[in-house]
Structures are given as C-alpha cells and as structure tokens.
C-alpha positions in Angstrom: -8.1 107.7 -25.8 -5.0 106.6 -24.4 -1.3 107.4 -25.6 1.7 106.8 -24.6 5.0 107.8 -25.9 8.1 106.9 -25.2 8.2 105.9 -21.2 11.0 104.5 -19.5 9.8 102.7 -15.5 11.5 100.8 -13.4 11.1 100.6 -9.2 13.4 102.1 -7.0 16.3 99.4 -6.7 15.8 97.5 -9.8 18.3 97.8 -12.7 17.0 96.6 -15.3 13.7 99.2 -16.3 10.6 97.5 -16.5 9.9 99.5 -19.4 12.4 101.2 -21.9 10.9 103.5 -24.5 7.7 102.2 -24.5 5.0 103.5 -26.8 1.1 102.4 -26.9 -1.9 104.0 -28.9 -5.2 102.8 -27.4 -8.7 103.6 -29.2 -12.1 104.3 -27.4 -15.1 102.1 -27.0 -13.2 99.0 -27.2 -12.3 96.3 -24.8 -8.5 95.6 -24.8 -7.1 92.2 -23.4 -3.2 93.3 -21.9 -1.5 89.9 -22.1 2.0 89.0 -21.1 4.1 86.6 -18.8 4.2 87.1 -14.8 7.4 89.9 -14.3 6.6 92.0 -17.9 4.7 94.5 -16.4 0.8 94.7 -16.9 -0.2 95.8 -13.3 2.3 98.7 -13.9 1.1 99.8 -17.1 -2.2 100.2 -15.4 -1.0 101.8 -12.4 1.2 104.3 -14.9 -2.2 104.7 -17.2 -4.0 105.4 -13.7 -1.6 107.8 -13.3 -1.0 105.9 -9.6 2.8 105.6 -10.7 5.1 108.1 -12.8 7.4 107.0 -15.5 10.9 108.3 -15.4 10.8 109.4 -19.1 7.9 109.8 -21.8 4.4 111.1 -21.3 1.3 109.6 -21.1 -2.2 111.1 -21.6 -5.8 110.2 -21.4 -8.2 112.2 -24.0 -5.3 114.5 -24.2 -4.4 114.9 -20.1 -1.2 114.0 -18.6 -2.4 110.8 -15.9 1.0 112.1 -14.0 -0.6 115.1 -13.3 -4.3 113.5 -11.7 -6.8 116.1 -11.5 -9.8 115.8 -11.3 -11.6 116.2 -14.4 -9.4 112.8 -15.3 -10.0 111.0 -12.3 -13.8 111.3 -12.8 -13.0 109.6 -16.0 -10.7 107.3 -15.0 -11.6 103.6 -12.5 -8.8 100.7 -11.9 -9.5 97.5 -10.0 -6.6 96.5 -8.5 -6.0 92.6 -8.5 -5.3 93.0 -4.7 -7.6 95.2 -2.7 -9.5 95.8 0.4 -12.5 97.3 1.4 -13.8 99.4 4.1 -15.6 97.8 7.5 -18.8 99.6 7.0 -22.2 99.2 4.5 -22.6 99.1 0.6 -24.6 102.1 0.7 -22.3 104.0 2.8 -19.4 103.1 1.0 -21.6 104.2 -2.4 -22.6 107.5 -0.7 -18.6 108.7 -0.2 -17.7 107.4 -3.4 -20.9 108.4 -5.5 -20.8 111.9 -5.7 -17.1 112.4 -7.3 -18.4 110.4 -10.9 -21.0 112.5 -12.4 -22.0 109.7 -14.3 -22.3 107.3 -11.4 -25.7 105.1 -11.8 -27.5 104.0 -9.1 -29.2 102.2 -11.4 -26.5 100.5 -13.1 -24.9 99.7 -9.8 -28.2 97.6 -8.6 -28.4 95.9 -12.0 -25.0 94.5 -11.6 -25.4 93.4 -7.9 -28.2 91.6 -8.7 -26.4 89.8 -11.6 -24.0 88.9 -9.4 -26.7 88.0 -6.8 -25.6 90.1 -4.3 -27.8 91.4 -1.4 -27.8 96.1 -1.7 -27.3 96.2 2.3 -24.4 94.1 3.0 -21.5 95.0 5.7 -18.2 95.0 3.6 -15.7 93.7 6.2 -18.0 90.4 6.0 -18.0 89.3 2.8 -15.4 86.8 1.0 -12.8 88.1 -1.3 -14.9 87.2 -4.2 -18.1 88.8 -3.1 -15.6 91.5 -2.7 -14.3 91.5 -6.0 -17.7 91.5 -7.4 -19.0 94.1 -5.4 -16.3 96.5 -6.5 -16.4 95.5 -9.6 -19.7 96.9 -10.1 -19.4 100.2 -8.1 -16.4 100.2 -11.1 -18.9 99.7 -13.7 -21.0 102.0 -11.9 -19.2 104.8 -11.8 -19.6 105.2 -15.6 -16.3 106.0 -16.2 -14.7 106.4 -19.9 -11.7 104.2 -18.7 -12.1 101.4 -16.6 -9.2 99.3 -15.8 -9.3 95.9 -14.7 -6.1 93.6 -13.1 -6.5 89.8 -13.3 -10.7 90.6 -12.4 -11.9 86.7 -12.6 -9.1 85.7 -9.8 -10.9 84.3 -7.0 -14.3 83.4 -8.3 -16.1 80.4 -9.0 -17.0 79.2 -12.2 -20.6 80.8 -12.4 -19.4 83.8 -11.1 -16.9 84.3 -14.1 -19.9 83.7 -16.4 -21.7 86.2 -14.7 -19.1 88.8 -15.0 -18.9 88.3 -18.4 -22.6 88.9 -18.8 -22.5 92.7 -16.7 -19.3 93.9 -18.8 -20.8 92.8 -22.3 -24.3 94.8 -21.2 -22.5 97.5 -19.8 -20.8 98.2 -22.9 -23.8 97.7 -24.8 -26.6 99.7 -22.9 -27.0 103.5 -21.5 -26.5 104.3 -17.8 -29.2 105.0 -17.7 -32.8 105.0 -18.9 -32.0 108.6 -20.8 -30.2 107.7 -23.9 -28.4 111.3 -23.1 -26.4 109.5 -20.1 -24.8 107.0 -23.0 -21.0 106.7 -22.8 -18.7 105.5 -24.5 -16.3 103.1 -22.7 -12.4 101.4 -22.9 -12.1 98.6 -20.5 -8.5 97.5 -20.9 -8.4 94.4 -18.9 -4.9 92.5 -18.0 -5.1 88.7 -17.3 -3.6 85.1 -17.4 -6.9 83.9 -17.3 -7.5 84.1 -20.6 -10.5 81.7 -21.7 -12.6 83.6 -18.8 -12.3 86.7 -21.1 -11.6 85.6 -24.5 -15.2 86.3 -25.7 -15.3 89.4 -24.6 -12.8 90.9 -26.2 -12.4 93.3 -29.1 -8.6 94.0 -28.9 -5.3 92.0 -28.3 -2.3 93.5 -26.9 0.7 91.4 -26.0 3.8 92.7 -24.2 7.0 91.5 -23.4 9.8 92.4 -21.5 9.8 96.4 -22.4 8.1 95.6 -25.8 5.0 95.4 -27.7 4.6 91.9 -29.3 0.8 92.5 -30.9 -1.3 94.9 -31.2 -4.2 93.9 -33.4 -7.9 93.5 -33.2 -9.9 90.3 -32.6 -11.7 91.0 -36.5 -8.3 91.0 -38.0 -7.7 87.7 -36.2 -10.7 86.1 -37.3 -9.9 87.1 -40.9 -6.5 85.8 -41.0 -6.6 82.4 -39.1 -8.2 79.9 -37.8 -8.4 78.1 -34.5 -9.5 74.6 -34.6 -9.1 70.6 -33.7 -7.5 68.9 -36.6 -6.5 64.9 -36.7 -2.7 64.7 -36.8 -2.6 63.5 -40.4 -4.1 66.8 -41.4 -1.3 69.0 -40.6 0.5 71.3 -43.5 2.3 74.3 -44.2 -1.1 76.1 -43.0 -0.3 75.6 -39.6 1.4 78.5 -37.5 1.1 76.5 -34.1 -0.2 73.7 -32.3 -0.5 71.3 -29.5 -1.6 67.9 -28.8 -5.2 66.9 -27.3 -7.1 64.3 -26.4 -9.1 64.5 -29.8 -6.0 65.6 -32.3 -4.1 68.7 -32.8 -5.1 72.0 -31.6 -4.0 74.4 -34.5 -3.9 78.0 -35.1 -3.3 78.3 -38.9 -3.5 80.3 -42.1 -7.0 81.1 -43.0 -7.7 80.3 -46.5 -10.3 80.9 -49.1 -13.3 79.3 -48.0 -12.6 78.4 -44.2 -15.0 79.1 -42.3 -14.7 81.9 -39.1 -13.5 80.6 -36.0 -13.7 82.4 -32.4 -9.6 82.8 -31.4 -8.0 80.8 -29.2 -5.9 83.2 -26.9 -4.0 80.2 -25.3 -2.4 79.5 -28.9 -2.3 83.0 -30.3 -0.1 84.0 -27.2 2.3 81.0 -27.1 2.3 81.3 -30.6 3.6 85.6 -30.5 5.7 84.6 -27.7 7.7 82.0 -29.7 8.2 84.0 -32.2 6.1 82.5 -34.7 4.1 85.2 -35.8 
C-alpha cells in the first residue's frame, strides 16, 4: 500500500534532517499506530505520505503512485486529518456538496451514521461549533469519503472522554462494514493514525510502528505482541528474569515480560511497550 524508500527531509533552515534514509513498508487493510516523542517527525511522515510535503531524496508511493506527484486518481484515494485545522463558515451540507463529488466512494450514508454516533445534528453552521465538534465532524466526512488511506494526526486531542469512546466505536465499524448497503461498494482501508494518546487508541490497533529520530524502532503487529509478552500487574516479590520492563502502581508492578508456555493472552500496554523500545530494551 504504502512504500517508502530511502527519503531524506528536513525544513528549510534546519540542519539536522528530520529524516535521513528513511524506509517504511506499510500493508493494506490494517490500522497502523505511528508512535514516537514530540520533535521525531510523525505529522511529517503524514504530510510526506499525503504527498503535502516533498522529501529531498527517496521516493514514496501509494499503490504504486509517487504522493510527490498528487493527481488525482491518488488524491481520491488518499484523506489526512490534520491535528490542527479549520473549517469553513458556512453549513454541513454545503461543505459536503463541494467536497462530495471528488471521492467516488463518498457515502452519504456512512457520513450520517457517523454524525449520529457522534451525536451531531446534519444541518449545523461550521464556524459555530467547538473545536471538538469540529474534529468530529471532519472526522467523519474523512471516514466518509471512503478513502483507501485515511490519515489521522493526534485525532482524540480535544475531546471529552465519551467522545473518545465514540470515536473508537465509528473507526472499528467503518473498517468492519461496506459503505454501503451494496456489498460491491466494500473497501478495503489503512488508517495510519499518529498519537501520544495512546490508551485512547490502543484497542484499536492492528499495527505498531515506533520511530525515532530518523529511524525505525518497531515495526511489528499487535498478534505478534500478544504472542510474545505479556502485559500485566504483578506484586513486587514476583519479579524475575521474565520481565522486560516495569513501573510501580498503586496495586504492584506493572510489567511487560516474556510470555511463556501457558500464560494466558494479554491486550498490550502501549505506555510500556513504548518506553520499553525507547530504552533500548527490546
């Protein structure tokens, strides 16, 4: 789906490159988690996938088109939501109607499930609304669009706690169902989604990916995780060579450790996998 070989980025100014010989091989009908500390890059991966920045060296393609070169038939295909955004002072529906018609696959249908999942009203005035009614609204004309790529920076910034369980709930159905009503308008999708917010997304994910500064940490899938650790609350007199990581709690140790024979699965704990890559420790 997505491949990219070899790119070298940095802004206009900056010495050191924000990425030097960077290469990334991303699969389709997954949902990819893009984490990393503030300054290593993620928004500009996304804008470079989006083809909204160039890199100064290497190539990067989407189903086998360049994203430097944006035409069309990959922009159809291709939806980022930018952590930071505005949106136009006029209606939904007019906003919908200039936007609709360049995604084939746009759903009207989709689009009204989502808003009401959200509960959000179908004739609302843009310029009015907060900025995480915004986020939500354009989070489902996203979704909408029925896109093969969707790209998603930091989406659970700025809403409330209900509001990131209900974005949770639209992404896992609209991965899961048609666009439709006709099986014919099935897609399949790749959300690659970068955050620091991780336990908002950590259930929704099929695929870690962990950068650094210019490089790849991990690049593994959340079933491979499962089957080689464990993520669990162990008393502090319980601790052994098992143990990759951990950090105090209230109730014992939080532990991300070895799985062995007969342990039962546990859902991962991105919080600990990713201070346990970023030490070094795995």
């Amino acid at each position: 789906m997505i491949d990219i070989k070899d790119i070298t980025y940095s802004y206009p100014g900056q010495k050191v490159p924000v990425f030097d010989q960077f290469s990334l091989s991303i699969a389709g009908n997954s949902i990819y988690g893009l984490l990393g500390k503030n300054g290593t890059g993620k928004s500009t991966l996304l804008s470079l996938i989006a083809g909204l920045l160039r890199p100064r060296q290497g190539t990067i393609s989407v189903d086998g088109m360049s994203s430097m070169e944006r035409n069309a038939a990959l922009l159809r295909d291709v939806f980022i939501v930018s952590e930071e955004f505005d949106l136009p002072a006029m209606s939904l529906s007019s906003y919908v109607q200039l936007l609709a018609p360049f995604y084939p696959r746009f759903s009207h249908e989709l689009l009204s499930r989502c808003l009401t999942a959200f509960e959000l009203p179908s004739d609302m005035q843009l310029h009015q609304l907060s900025m995480g009614q915004k986020k939500k609204v354009q989070m489902s004309i996203a979704l909408a669009a029925g896109t093969r790529l969707l790209l998603m920076d930091e989406p659970t910034n700025g809403l409330d706690i209900p509001s990131k369980s209900q974005f949770r709930k639209v992404v896992a159905e609209t991965m899961s169902v048609p666009l439709s009503s006709s099986a014919s308008d099935a897609v399949e999708r790749t959300i690659l989604i970068s955050t620091h917010q991780v336990h908002d997304v950590e259930q929704l994910l099929d695929h870690i990916l962990i950068i650094s500064e210019r490089a790849l940490l991990l690049d593994t899938s959340v079933a491979d995780l499962t089957d080689r650790f464990v993520f669990e609350v162990r008393p502090s007199g319980q601790l052994d060579d098992t143990i990759i990581y951990a950090e105090p709690s209230l109730q014992g140790n939080i532990v991300m450790a070895h799985r062995e024979e007969g342990d039962a699965e546990t859902q991962v704990n991105l919080e600990l996998l990713f201070n346990a890559v970023t030490k070094g420790l795995l």
